[in-house]
C-alpha positions as CSV (number, residue, x, y, z in Angstrom):
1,X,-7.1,-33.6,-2.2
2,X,-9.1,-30.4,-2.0
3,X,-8.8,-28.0,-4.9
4,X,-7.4,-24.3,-4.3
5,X,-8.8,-21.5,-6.5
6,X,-6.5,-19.1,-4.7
7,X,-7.7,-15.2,-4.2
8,X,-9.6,-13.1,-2.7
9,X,-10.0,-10.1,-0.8
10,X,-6.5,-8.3,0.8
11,X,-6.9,-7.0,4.0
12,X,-6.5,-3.5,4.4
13,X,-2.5,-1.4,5.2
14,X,-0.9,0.8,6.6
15,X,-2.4,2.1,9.7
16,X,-2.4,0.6,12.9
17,X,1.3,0.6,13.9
18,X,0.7,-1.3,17.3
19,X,-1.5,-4.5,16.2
20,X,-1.2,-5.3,12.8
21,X,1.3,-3.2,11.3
22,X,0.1,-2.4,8.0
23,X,-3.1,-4.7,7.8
24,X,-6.1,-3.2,9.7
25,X,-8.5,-6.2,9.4
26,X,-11.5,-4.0,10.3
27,X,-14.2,-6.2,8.8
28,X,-12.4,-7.2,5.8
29,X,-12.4,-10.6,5.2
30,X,-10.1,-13.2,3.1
31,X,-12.7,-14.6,0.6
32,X,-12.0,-17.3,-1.9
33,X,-13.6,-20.3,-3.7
34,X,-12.3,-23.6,-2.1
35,X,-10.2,-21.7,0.0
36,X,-6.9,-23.8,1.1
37,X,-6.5,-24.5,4.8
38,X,-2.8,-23.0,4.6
39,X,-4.3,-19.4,3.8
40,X,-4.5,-18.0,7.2
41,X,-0.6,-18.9,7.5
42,X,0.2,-17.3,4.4
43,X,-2.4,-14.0,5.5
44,X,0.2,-14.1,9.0
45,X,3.2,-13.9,7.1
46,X,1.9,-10.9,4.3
47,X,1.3,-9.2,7.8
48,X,5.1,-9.2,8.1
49,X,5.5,-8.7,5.1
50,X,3.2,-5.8,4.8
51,X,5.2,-4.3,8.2
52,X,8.5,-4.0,6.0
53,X,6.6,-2.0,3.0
54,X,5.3,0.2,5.9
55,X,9.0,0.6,6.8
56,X,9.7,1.6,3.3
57,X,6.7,4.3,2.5
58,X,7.9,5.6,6.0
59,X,11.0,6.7,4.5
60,X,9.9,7.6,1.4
61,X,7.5,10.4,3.8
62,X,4.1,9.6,2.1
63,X,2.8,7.0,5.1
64,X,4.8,8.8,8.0
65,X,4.5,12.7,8.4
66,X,5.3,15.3,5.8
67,X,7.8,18.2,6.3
68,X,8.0,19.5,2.8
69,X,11.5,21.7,2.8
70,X,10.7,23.4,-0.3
71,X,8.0,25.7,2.0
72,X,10.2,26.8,4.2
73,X,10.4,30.4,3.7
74,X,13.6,32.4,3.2
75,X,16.4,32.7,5.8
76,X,19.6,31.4,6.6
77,X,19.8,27.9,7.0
78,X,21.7,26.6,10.1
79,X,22.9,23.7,11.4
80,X,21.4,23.0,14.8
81,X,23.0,20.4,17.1
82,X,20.7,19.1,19.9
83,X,23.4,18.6,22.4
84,X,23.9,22.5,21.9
85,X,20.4,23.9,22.7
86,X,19.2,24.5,26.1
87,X,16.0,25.3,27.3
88,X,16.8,29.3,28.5
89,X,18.1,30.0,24.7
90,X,14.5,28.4,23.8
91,X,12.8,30.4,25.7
92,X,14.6,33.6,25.2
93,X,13.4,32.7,21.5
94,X,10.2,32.0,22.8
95,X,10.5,35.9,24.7
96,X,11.5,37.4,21.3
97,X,8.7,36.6,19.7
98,X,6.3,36.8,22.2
99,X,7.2,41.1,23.7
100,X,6.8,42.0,19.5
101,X,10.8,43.2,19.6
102,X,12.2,44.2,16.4
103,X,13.8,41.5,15.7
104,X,10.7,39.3,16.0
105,X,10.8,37.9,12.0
106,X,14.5,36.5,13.0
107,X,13.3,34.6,16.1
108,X,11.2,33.0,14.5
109,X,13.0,32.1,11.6
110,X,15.7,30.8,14.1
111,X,12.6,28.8,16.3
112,X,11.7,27.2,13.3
113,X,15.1,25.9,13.0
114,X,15.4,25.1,16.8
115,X,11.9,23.1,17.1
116,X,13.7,21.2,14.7
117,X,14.5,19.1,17.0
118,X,12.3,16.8,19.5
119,X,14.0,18.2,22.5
120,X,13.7,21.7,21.8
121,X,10.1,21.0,20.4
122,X,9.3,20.0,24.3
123,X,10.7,22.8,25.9
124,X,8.6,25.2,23.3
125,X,5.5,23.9,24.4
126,X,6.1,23.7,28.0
127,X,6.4,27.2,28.1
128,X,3.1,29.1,29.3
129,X,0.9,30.1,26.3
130,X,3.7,29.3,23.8
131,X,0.8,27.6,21.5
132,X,-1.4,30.4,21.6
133,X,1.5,33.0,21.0
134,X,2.8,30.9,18.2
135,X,-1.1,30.7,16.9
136,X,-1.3,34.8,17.6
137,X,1.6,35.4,15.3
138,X,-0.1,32.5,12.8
139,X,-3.0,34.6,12.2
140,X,-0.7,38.1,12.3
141,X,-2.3,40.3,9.3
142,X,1.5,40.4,8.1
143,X,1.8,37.7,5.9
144,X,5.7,37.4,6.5
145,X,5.3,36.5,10.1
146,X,2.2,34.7,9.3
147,X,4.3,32.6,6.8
148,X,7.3,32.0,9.7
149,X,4.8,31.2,12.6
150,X,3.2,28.3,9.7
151,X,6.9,26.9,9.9
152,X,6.8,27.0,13.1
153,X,3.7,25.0,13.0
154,X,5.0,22.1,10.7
155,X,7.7,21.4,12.6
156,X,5.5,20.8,16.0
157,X,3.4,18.9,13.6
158,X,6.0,16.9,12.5
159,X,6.9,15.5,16.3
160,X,6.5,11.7,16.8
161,X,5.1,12.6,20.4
162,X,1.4,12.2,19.9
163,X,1.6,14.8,23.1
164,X,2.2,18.0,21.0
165,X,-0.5,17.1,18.3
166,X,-3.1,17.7,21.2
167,X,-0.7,21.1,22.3
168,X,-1.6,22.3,18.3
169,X,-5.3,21.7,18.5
170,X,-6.8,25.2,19.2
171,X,-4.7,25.6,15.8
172,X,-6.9,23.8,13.7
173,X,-10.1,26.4,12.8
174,X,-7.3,28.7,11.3
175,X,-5.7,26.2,9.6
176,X,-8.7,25.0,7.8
177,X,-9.8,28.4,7.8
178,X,-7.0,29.5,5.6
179,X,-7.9,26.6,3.2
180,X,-9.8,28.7,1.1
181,X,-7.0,31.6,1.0
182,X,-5.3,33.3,-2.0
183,X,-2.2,31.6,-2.0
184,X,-1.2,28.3,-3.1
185,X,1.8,28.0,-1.0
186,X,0.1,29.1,2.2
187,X,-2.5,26.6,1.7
188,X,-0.5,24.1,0.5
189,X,1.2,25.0,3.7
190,X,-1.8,24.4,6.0
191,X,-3.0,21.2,4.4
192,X,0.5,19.4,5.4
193,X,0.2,20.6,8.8
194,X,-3.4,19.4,9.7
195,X,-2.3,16.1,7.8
196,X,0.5,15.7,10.1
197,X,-1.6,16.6,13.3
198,X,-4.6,13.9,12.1
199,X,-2.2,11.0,12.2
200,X,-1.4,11.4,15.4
201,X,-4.3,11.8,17.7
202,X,-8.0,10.1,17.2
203,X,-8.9,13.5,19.3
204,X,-7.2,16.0,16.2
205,X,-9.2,13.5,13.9
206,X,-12.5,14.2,15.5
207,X,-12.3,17.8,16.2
208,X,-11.5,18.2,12.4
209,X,-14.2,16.0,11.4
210,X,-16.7,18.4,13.4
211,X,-14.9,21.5,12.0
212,X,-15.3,20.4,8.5
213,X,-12.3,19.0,7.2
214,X,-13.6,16.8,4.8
215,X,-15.8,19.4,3.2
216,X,-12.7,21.7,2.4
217,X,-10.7,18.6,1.3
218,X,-13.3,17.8,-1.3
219,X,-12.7,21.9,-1.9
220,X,-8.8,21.7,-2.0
221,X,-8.8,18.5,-4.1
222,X,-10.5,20.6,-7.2
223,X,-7.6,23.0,-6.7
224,X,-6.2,24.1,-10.0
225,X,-3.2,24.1,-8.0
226,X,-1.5,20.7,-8.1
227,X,0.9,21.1,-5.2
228,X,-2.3,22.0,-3.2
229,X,-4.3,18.9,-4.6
230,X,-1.5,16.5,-3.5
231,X,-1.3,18.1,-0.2
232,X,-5.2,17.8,-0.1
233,X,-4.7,14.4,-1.0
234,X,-1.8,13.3,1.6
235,X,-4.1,15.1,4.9
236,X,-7.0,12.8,3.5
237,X,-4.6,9.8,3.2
238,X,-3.6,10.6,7.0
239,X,-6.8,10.5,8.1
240,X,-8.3,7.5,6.4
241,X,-5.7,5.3,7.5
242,X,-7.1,6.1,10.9
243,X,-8.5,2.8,12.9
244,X,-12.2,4.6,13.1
245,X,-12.0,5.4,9.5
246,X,-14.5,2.8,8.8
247,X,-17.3,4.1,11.0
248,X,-16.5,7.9,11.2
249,X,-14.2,9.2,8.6
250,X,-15.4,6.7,4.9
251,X,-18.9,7.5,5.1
252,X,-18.2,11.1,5.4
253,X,-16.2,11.0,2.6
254,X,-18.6,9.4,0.6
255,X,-21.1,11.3,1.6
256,X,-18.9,14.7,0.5
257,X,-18.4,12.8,-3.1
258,X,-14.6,13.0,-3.0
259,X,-13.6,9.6,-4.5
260,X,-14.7,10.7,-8.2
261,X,-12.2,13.3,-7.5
262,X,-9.4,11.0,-6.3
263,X,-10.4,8.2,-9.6
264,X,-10.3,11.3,-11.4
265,X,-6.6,11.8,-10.8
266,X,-5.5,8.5,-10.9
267,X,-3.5,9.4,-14.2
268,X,0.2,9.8,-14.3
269,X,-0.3,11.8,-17.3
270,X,-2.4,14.5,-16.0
271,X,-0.9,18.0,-15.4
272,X,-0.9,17.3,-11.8
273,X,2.0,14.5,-12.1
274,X,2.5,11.0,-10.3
275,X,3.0,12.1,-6.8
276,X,-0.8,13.4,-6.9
277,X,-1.9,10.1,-8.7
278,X,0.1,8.0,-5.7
279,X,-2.1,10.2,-2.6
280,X,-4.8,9.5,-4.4
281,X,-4.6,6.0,-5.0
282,X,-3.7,5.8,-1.3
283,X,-6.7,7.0,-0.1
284,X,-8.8,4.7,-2.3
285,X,-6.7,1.6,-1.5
286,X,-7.7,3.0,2.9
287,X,-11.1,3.0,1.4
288,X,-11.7,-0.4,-0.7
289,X,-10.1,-2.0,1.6
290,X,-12.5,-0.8,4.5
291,X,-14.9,-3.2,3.0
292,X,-17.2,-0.4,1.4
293,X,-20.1,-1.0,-1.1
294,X,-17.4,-2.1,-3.8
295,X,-20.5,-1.3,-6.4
296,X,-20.4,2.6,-5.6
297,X,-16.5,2.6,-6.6
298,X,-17.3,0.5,-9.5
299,X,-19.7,2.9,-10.9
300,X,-17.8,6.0,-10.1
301,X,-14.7,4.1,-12.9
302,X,-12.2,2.7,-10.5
303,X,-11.7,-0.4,-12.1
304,X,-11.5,1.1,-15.7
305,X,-8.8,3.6,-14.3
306,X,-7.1,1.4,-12.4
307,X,-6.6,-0.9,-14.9
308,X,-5.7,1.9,-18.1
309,X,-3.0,3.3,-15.5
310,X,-1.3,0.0,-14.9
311,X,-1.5,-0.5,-18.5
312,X,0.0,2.5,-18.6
313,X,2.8,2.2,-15.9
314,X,4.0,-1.3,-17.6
315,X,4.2,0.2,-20.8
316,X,6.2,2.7,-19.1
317,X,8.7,1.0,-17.4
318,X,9.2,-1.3,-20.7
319,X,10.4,2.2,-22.4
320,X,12.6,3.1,-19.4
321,X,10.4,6.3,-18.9
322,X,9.0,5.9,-15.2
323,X,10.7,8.4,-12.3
324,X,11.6,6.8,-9.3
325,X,9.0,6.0,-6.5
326,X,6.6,4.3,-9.4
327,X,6.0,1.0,-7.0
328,X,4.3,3.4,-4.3
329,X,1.7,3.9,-7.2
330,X,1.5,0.5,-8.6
331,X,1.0,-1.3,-4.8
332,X,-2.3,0.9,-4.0
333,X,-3.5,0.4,-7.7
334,X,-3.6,-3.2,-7.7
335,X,-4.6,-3.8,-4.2
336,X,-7.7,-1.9,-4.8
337,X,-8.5,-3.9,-8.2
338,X,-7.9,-7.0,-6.8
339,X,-10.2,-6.2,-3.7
340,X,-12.9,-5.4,-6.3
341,X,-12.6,-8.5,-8.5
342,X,-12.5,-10.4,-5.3
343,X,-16.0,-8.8,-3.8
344,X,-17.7,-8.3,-7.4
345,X,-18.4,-9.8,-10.6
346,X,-19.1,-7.0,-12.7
347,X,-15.6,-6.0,-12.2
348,X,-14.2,-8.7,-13.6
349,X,-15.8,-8.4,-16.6
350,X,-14.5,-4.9,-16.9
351,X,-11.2,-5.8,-16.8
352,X,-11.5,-8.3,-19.4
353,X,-11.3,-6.0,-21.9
354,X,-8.5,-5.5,-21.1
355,X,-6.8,-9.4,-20.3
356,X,-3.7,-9.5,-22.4
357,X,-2.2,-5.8,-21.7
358,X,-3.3,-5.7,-18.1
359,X,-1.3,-9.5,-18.0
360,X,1.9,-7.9,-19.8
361,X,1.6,-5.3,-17.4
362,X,1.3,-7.5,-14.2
363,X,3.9,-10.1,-15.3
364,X,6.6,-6.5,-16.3
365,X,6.0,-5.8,-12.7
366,X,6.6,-9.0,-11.0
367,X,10.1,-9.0,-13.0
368,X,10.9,-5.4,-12.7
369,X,10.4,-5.0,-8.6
370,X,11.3,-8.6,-7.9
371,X,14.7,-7.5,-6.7
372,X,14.4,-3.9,-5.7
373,X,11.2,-4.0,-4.3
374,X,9.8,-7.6,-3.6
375,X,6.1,-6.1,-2.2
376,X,5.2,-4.9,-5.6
377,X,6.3,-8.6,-6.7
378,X,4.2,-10.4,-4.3
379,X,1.3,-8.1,-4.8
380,X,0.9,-8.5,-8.5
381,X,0.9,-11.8,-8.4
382,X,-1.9,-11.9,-5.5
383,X,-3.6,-9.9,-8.6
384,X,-3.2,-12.8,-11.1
385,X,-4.3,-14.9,-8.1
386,X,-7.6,-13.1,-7.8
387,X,-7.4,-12.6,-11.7
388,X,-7.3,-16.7,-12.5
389,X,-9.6,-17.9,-9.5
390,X,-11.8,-19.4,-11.6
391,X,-11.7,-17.7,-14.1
392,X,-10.4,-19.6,-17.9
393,X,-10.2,-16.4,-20.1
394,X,-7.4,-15.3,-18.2
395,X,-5.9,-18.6,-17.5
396,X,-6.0,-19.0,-21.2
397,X,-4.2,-15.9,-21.5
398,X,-1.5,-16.5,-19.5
399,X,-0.6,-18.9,-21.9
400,X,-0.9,-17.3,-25.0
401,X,0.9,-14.4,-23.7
402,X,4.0,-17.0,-22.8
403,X,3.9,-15.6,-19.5
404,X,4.1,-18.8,-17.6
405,X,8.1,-19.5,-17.9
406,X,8.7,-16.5,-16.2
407,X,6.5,-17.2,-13.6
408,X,8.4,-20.5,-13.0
409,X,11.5,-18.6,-12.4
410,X,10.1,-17.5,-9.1
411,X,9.4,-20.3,-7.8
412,X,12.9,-20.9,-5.9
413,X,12.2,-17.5,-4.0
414,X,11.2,-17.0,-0.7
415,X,9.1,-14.5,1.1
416,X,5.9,-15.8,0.1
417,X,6.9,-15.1,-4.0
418,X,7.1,-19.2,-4.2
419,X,3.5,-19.6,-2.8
420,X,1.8,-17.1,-4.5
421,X,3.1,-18.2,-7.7
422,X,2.1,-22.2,-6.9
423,X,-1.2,-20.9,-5.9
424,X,-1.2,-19.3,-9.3
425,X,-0.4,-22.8,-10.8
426,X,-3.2,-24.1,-9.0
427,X,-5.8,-21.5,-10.2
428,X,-4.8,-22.8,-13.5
429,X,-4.5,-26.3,-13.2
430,X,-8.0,-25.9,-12.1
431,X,-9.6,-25.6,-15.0
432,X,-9.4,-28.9,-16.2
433,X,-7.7,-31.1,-18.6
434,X,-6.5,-29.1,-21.6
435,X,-4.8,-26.7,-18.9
436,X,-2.7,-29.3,-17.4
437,X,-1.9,-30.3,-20.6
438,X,-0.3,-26.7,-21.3
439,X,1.6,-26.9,-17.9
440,X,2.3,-30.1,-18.8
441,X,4.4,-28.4,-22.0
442,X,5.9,-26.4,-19.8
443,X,9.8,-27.2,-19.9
444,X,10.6,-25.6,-16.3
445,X,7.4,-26.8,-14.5
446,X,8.2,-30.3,-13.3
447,X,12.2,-29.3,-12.5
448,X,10.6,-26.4,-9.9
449,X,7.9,-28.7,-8.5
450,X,10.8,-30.9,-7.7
451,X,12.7,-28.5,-6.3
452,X,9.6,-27.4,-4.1
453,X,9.2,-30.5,-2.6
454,X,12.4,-30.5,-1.3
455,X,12.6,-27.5,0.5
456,X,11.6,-26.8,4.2
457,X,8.3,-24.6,3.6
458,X,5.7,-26.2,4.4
459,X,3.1,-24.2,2.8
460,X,5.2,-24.4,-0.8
461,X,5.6,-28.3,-0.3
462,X,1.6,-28.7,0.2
463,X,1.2,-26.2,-2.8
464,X,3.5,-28.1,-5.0
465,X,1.7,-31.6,-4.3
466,X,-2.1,-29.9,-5.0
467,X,-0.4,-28.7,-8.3
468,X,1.3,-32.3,-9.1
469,X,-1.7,-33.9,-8.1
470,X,-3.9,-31.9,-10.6
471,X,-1.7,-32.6,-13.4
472,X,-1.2,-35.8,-12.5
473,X,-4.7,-36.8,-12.7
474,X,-5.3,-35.3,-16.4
475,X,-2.3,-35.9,-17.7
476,X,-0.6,-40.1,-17.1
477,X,2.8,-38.9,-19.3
478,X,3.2,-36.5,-16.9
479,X,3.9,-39.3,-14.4
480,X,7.4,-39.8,-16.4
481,X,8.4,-36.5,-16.4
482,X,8.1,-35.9,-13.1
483,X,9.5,-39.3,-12.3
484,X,12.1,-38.5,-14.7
485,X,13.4,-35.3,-12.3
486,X,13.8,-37.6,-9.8
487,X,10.7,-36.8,-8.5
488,X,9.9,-40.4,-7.3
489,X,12.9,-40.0,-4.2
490,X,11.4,-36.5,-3.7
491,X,7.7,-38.0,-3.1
492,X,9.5,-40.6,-1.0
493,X,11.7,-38.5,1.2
494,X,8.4,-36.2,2.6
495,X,6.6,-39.4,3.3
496,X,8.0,-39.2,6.4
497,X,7.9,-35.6,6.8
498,X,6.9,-34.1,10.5
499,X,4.1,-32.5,8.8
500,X,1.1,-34.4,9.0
501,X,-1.0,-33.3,6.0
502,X,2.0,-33.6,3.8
503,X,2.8,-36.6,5.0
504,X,-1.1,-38.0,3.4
505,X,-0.6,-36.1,0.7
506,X,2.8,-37.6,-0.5
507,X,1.6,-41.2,0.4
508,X,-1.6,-40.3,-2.0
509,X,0.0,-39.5,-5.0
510,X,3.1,-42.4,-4.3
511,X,0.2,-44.6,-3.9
512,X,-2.0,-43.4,-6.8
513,X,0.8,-42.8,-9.6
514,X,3.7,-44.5,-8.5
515,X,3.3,-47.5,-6.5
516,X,5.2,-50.0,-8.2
517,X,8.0,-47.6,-8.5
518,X,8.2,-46.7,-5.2
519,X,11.7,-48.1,-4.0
């Protein structure tokens, strides 16, 4: 038997839609102590995993585009039905706007409803010089036009056809030009269109990055202005979780010195609210997870914050006061943390501190989303992975805190909740003898290891004879308590299972602690 201290470092989500769904293993390794063999099956399945929380922030609009309704200027709203537009009422629009008529303010209050739509967003720009037109009127010294042809704007940016991103890009050196305007709504305004634009096209990425995006980013994000920080926040989150982020887009924003402004707002009790906080802590989960110098974001406070606000956010939901949408803060948070325990020491001891209320916190969370929202689950408990590996303080907490019987509850679910919480069990029957003697105490533990073993996971049946083995070997009386659930027939039964190094395993511990009971 080989010992697991399970943990380490994540990989890093939510960008590359093609290969890895949410993981972009750019570099970043899975690093642990005595590493099990089954981790690289368990690191296939949280890419799965991982896919179906992409699914979920896609709806929610903070991974997938923005197209924030409550800019859209005044005018009558109107239903538009795709089957009913053709392309010659397009581009009599398209006429209307472009010959300066009278009416010009209505067309393009009514093409802003029509590229709406994908089909009628095609048409648009097939049309000869529609972009530049559309850009003419963007930069019109009439600031009600001005505001209309913006619409305009945010719908093209909004397409899903990577195509029109690259129509919009003679658009960008007004749009970041108009950064450092007088109004917060037109800026505001700006910075959701040029986000929607960089996650389309590495090309848009690159010209921005020459034009000087990230300078005025670092600009809008000390906005007094919080609906133009957060929209400062979500173009940055667009472009970190770009696949070149590592070598072009990080070091330029370290170099600018924005991620003491996104630590900085990493408080759901600042006047800037917790949609700001959860941009933020998106763009330092792209950025700790690129596998960057984890000591500059230790210095800078991450740790410290990250840790106060989960504090913070488990206090919070104990109350009942959180607003919905809290786990698309609480994923980022403890993704980075547990990427910066995994790479550094000195952040561990910086959390200690704070052991028992960052626990209470965790184990509120692995309850509270268990049902609703099983990728916070699994995620917090890879934090008490990384957390215990090793470590005896917070094993040792763990049990003062009573947070082990709750723990054992999970044990009988799937989706990788089982593993991670054996792994857990490992970590702590790791440290030795008076540990397994606590786990021994544990009313529930022996019952769910039986159950384990007879279930048709491989990786939990291995996990649950590492953890039965560990006890065993400090603890004999254990031996008749597990006997006792009928563990014995259990051990017996996967003798002969298809799996090879279950099969050795099984026939270890029958032969070790049960041999003449074996039937």
């Amino acid at each position: 038997f080989r010992a697991t201290l399970a943990g380490g470092r994540r990989w890093p989500g939510l960008a590359d839609t093609e290969t890895e769904g949410m993981i972009r293993g750019r570099g970043a390794q899975m690093r642990s102590r005595n590493r099990a063999c089954g981790v690289e099956e368990i690191k296939a399945r949280r890419r799965q995993q991982e896919r179906d929380l992409r699914k979920a922030r896609k709806e929610k609009q903070l991974v997938s585009k923005r197209l924030p309704r409550g800019l859209q200027g005044d005018g009558e709203e109107m239903e538009i039905r795709e089957t009913l537009i053709t392309q010659e009422e397009v581009l009599q629009l398209y006429r209307r706007i472009q010959h300066g008529s009278d009416d010009r303010l209505a067309a393009l209050r009514s093409l802003r409803q029509v590229l709406q739509l994908k089909k009628s967003q095609q048409m648009f720009v097939g049309f000869e010089n529609s972009i530049h037109v559309l850009i003419g009127l963007f930069t019109s010294n009439l600031a009600v036009v001005q505001l209309e042809a913006a619409q305009c704007l945010l719908e093209l940016s909004h397409s899903d056809d990577p195509s029109i991103s690259l129509v919009c890009l003679p658009a960008t050196p007004y749009l970041l030009t108009y950064l450092s305007g007088q109004s917060a709504k037109f800026t505001e305004l700006c910075l959701y269109i040029l986000g929607n634009l960089a996650a389309e096209n590495e090309t848009v990425r690159n010209q921005l990055l020459v034009q000087g995006v990230i300078q005025a980013l670092a600009i809008c994000l000390q906005s007094p202005h919080g609906a133009v920080v957060e929209a400062a926040a979500y173009s940055l989150s667009q472009m970190l979780q770009a696949k070149e982020a590592g070598e072009k887009i990080i070091p330029a924003v370290l170099e600018a010195n924005l991620t003491p402004h996104l630590i900085r707002l990493l408080d759901v009790d600042s006047e800037f609210g917790m949609q700001t906080a959860v941009e933020c802590a998106w763009c330092l989960h792209y950025i700790v997870s690129s596998g960057v110098n984890s000591e500059c974001m230790i210095s800078q406070g991450l740790v410290c914050q990250a840790v106060i606000l989960l504090i913070a956010l488990g206090r919070a939901i104990e109350s009942g006061t959180t607003t919905d949408g809290v786990e698309l803060l609480i994923y980022p948070v403890a993704r980075c943390l547990g990427n910066l325990i995994a790479s550094n020491g000195t952040a561990r001891s910086k959390v200690l501190v704070h052991d028992g209320d960052l626990l209470r916190a965790l184990s509120t969370f692995v309850s509270g989303f268990l049902q609703s929202r099983p990728f916070v689950t699994r995620e917090c408990l890879w934090l008490l992975n990384n957390l215990t590996a090793g470590d005896e303080q917070f094993c040792s907490a763990i049990f003062c805190l009573n947070l082990l019987p709750a723990f054992l509850q999970l044990i009988p679910f799937s989706g990788g909740i089982n593993t991670l919480v054996l792994m857990l069990l490992g970590n702590i029957a790791e440290m030795g003898l008076e540990c397994c003697e606590k786990l021994r105490q544990q009313t529930d533990i022996f019952p769910a290891l039986c159950t384990t073993l007879r279930t048709a996971d491989p990786e939990a049946v291995r996990l649950a004879l590492e953890v039965l083995n560990r006890i065993l070997s400090h603890c004999q009386q254990a031996c008749v308590l597990f006997a006792n659930q009928g563990g014995i027939a259990a051990l017996e039964v996967i003798q002969y299972n298809s799996n090879e190094e279950i099969r050795v395993r099984a026939n270890f511990l029958m032969d070790r602690y049960f041999a003449d009971k074996a039937v």
